[in-house]
N, C-alpha and C positions, 0 to 999 in steps of 0.2 A: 504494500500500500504506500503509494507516494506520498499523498494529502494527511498530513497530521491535524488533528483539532485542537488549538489553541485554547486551551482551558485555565481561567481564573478559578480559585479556590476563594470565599469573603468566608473567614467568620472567626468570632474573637476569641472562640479556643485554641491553642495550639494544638491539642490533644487531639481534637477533633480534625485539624487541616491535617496534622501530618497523618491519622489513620486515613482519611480520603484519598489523601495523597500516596499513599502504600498501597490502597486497593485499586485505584486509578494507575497504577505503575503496570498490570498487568495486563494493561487494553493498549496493543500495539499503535491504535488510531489515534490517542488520545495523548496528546502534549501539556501537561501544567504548566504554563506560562511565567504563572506567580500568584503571587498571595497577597489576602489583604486580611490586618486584623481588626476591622471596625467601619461601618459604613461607607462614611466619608473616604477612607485608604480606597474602598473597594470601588467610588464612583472615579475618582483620582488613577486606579492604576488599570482600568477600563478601557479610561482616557488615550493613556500612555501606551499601552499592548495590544488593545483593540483584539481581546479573544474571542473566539468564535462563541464561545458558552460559558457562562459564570456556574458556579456551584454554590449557591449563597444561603447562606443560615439566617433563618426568621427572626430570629432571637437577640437582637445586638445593640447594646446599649449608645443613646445620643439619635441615631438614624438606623431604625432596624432594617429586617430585608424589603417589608414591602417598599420603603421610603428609598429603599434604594433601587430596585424596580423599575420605580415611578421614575428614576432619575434616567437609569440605561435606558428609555423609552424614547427618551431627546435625544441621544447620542445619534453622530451623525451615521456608524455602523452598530446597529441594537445587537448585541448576544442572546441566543438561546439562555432562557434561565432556567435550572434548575433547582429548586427550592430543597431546603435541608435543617432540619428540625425536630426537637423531641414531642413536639407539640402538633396532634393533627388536624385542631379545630381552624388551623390556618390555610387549609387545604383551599375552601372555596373560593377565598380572596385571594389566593397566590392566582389562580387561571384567569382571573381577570386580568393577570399582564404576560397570557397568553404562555404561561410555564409547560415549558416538555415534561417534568413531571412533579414530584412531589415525596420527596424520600424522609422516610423517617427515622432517627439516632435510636438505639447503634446499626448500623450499618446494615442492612441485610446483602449479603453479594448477590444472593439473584438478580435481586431489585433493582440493584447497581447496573449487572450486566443486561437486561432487558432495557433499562434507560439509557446505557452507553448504545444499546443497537439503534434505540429510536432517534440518538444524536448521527450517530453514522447514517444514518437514509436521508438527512436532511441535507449535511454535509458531503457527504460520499454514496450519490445515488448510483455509480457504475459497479458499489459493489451488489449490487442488488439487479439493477438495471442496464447489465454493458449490454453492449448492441449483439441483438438474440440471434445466433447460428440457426438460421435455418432446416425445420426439421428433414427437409427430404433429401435425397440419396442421389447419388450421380447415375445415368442412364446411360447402358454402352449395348450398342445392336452387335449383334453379333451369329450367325447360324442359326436366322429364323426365330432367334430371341432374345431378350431384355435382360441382361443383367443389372441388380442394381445395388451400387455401391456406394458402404458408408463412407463419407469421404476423410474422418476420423481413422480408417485405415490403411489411408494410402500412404505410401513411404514417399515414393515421385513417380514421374511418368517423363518420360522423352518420346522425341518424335526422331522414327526410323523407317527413313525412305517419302511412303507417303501413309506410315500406320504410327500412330498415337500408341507407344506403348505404357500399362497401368501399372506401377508396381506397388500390392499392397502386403500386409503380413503375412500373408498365405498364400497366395496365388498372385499369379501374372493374366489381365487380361489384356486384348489389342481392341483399339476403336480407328473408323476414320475420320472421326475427329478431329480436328485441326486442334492442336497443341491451345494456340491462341482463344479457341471457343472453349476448349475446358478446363483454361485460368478463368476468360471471365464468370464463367459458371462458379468456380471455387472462390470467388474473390472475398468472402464472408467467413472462408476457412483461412488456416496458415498455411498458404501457399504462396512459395515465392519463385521468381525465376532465377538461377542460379548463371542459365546458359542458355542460347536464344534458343536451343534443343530438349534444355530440362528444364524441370519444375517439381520443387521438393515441398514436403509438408518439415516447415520447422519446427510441428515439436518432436520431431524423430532427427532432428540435427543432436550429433553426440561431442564433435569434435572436427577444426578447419586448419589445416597442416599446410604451410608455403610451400608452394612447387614450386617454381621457375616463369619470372619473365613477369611479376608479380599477380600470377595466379594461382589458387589454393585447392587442395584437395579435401571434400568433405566426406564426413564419414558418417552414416545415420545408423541407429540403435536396429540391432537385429539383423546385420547387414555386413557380409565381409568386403564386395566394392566399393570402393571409393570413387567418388562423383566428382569431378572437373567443374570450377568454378572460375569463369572467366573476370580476369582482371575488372573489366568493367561491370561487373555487378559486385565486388567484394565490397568494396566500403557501403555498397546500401544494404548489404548483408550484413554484414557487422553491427549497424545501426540497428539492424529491426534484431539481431537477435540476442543483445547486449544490455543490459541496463544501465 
C-alpha cells in the first residue's frame, strides 16, 4: 500500500494516546502524524499537519472534543473524526459532525480494526475498488472448436510465422490471431510486450538476466526457457515490474 493515512491522536491522557498509538502501530495504512494533549494543541496541530483523520477524546478539559469538532469543520482541509471516550451518552452529538465512528475506552481491537477499515474505503478506495478484471476467458478456434482460456494462466504467447502461439501452465494452444488482437483483448490483464513477437503475463516474471547489446533474458516461474527481451522494451519493463 503506497497511501498512508495521516493520523492525529487529541487527548489529554498520555496513557490513553500512547495505548492508541500501540494499537494503531499494527494497521500498515495508518500513519500517527502526532499528538495533541488538550483541545486547543489538537485544533493548532491540525492546523500545522493537516491529517487525514483525528482520533479525539470527548472528555478534555478548557475545549473538549465536540468544541473541537466544531472547530476542524472550518478548516480549510476537514479530517475524518473519530471520537474516543469512556462515556457513551456522547454518541449522538458526536455524528452531528459527521464522525466515522465512535469508540469506547478501553480499547476494544475489533472495534479498532473495523473502524481502521471504514477509514481505509474513504481514503484508499483501490483497495476495495481497483479496476475489476474482467470475468470472461480468452476464445481460441481451433478444429471445429472453442477453447477457452483463463487468461490468469497464460505464461506468454508469441507469434510464429503466421500462428499466435499460447503458452499456459499446462498446455500449449495455436490461434490465428494476430499477436496484436490478443494484447488488446488482454489489456485489463498483466500482459506486457517484451518483443514485437512476445507477450508475457508478469506475474509469472521470476527473474531479467543482461545478454548482450543491452538486451535481457527473462525467465518466468514454471518455465526452463528463457524469453529475449528487446532493448527497447526493457526500461518500460522494468518500470511496470519494479516498485
Amino acid at each position: 500500500m503506497n497511501r498512508r493515512i495521516r493520523t492525529l491522536i487529541a487527548d489529554d491522557e498520555l496513557y490513553s494516546r500512547d495505548e492508541l498509538k500501540h494499537l494503531l502501530a499494527s494497521f500498515p495504512s495508518i500513519q500517527v502524524a502526532g499528538e495533541a494533549d488538550s483541545g486547543e494543541s489538537a485544533v493548532m496541530k491540525a492546523l500545522q499537519l493537516q491529517p487525514d483523520v483525528v482520533f479525539l477524546d470527548v472528555e478534555m478539559p478548557k475545549m473538549n472534543g465536540m468544541e473541537v469538532a466544531k472547530a476542524m469543520m472550518e478548516l480549510k482541509k476537514v479530517p475524518l473524526i473519530v471520537f474516543a471516550t469512556a462515556y457513551p451518552q456522547f454518541a449522538a452529538e458526536a455524528f452531528r459532525y459527521e464522525a466515522v465512528d465512535y469508540l469506547l475506552k478501553p480499547y476494544d481491537e475489533d472495534q479498532l480494526k473495523q473502524t481502521v477499515q471504514r477509514i481505509e474505503k474513504h481514503f484508499l478506495p483501490q483497495k476495495e475498488n481497483e479496476q475489476a478484471k474482467p470475468s470472461g476467458k480468452l476464445a481460441v478456434e481451433g478444429d471445429g472448436e472453442i477453447i477457452y482460456i483463463d487468461p490468469s494462466d497464460i505464461l506468454y504467447m508469441y507469434r510464429d510465422d503466421k500462428i499466435s502461439k499460447i503458452i499456459t501452465r499446462t498446455k500449449e494452444y495455436e490461434s490465428r490471431t494476430p499477436l496484436k488482437d490478443l494484447e488488446s483483448r488482454l489489456l485489463p490483464f498483466s500482459f506486457f510486450r517484451i518483443h514485437k513477437s512476445y507477450l508475457v503475463n508478469l506475474d509469472f516474471v521470476t527473474r531479467l538476466t543482461p545478454w548482450f547489446n543491452g538486451a535481457y533474458q527473462l525467465e518466468l516461474r514454471g518455465r526452463d526457457e528463457m524469453l529475449s527481451v528487446s532493448r527497447n522494451y526493457v526500461k518500460a519493463l522494468r518500470t511496470k515490474l519494479e516498485l
